[in-house]
PAZASE-177876 format. One record per residue (C-alpha): x, z, y. Coordinates in steps of 0.1 Angstrom, whole numbers, plus 5000, padded with zeros to 4 digits. Each point is the difference from the previous one (the first is absolute). Example, Ala and Ser with C-alpha at 12.3 -4.5 7.8 and 13.67 -1.06 7.14 Angstrom:
2
{kevo {5123 5078 4955}},
{kevo {5014 4993 5034}},
This chain:
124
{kevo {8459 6814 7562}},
{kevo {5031 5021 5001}},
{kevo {5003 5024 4974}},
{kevo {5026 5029 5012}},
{kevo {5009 5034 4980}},
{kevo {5020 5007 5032}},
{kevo {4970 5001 5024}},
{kevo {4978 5011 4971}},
{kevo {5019 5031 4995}},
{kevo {5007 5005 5039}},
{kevo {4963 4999 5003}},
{kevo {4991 5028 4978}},
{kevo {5026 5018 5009}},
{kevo {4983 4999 5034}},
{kevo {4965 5002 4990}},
{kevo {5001 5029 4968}},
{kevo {5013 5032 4995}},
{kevo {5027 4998 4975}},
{kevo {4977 5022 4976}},
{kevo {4976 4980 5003}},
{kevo {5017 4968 4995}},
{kevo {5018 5011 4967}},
{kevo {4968 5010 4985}},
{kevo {4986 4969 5002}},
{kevo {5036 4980 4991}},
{kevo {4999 5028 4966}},
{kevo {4965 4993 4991}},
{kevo {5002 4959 5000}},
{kevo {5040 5002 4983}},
{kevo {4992 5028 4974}},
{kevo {4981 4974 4977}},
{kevo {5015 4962 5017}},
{kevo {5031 5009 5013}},
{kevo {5005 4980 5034}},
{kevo {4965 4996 5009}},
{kevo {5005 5024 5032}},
{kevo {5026 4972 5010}},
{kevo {4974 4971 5002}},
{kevo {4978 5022 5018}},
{kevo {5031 5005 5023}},
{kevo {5008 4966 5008}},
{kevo {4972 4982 4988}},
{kevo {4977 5021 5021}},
{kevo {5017 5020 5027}},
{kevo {5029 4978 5002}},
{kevo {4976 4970 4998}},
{kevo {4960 5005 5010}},
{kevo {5009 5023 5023}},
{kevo {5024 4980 5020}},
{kevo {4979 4974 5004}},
{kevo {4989 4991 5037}},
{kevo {4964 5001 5014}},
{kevo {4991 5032 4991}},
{kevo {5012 5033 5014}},
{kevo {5008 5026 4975}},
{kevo {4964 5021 5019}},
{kevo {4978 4971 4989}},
{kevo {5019 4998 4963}},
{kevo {4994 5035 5000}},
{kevo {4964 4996 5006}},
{kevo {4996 4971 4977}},
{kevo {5020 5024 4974}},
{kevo {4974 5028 5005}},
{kevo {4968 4979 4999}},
{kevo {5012 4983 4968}},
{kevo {5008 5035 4984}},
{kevo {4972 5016 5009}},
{kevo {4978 4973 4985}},
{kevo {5021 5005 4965}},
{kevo {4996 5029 4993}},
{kevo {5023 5022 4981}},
{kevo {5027 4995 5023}},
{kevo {4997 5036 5021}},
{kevo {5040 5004 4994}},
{kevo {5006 4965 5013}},
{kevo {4972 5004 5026}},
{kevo {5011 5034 5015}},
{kevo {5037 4985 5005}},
{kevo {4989 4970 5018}},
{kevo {4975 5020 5024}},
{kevo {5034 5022 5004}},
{kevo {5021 4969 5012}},
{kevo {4974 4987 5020}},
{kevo {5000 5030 5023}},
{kevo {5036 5012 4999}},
{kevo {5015 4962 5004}},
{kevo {4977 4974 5002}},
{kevo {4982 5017 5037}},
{kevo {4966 5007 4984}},
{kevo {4979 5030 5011}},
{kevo {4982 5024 4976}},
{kevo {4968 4994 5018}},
{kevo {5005 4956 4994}},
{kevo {5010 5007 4959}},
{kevo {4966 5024 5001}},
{kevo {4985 4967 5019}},
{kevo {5016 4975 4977}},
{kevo {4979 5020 4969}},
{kevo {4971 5005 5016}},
{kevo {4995 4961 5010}},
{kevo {5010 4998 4965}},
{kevo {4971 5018 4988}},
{kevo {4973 4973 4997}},
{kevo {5025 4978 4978}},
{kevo {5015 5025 4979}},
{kevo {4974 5028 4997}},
{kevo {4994 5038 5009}},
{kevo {5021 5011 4970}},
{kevo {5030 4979 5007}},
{kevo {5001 5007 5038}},
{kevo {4998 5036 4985}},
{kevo {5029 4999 4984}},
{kevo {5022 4982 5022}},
{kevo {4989 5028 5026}},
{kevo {5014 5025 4974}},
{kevo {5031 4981 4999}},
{kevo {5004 5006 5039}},
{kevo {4993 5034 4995}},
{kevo {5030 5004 4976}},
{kevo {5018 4975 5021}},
{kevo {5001 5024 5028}},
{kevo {4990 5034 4986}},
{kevo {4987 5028 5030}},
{kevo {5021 4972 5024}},
C-alpha cells in the first residue's frame, strides 16, 4: 500500500472544513508533534485511497465503528457530516445506519449517535 501525504492532504482538504481539520491536527501535535501527519498519510493518504470501498461505505463503516465506541461524539458528528455533504449519504440512511445499529450497540449508544446528527445538522 501507497502511503501519500500528497493525496492525504488533498483528501481532507476535500472532505473537512479547514476549522475543523486544524483542530483535530492541534489536538494530536500539541503533546506528539507530527502525529496529525501519520494520520494524514498513513490514513487519508493511505486507508482511504485504498480501492474496493467507496468513501459512502467507509463512511458507514466509520459511523458504525464509532458509535459502538463510545466517547467519540466529536469524531462521530464529523464523520456523519462528510457522509452527507461528500460521500452522497442521506439524513434519513445515517438515521437508518443507527437504528439497524441498535440491537448491536444498544438504546443508549444509538441515542447518542442520534444526538451527534442533531448537532451535525442543527434546525437543517
Amino acid at each position: 500500500m501507497e502511503l501519500s501525504m500528497e493525496k492525504g492532504n488533498q483528501f481532507v482538504e476535500e472532505t473537512q472544513s479547514p476549522e475543523g481539520a486544524a483542530a483535530w491536527k492541534q489536538q494530536l501535535d500539541e503533546f506528539a508533534p507530527g502525529a496529525s501527519d501519520w494520520v494524514v498519510g498513513a490514513v487519508f493518504g493511505g486507508t482511504y485511497q485504498r480501492e474496493g470501498l467507496q468513501l459512502r461505505d467507509r463512511q458507514m463503516l466509520n459511523m458504525a465503528a464509532l458509535a459502538a465506541m463510545g466517547g467519540t461524539e466529536p469524531q462521530l458528528t464529523g464523520h456523519i457530516k462528510t457522509a452527507v455533504d461528500v460521500a452522497s449519504m442521506t439524513k434519513e440512511e445515517v438515521a437508518e445506519c443507527f437504528v439497524h445499529l441498535m440491537p448491536y450497540i444498544g438504546v443508549p449508544k444509538t441515542l447518542a449517535a442520534m444526538r451527534c446528527m442533531k448537532a451535525a445538522f442543527g434546525d437543517q
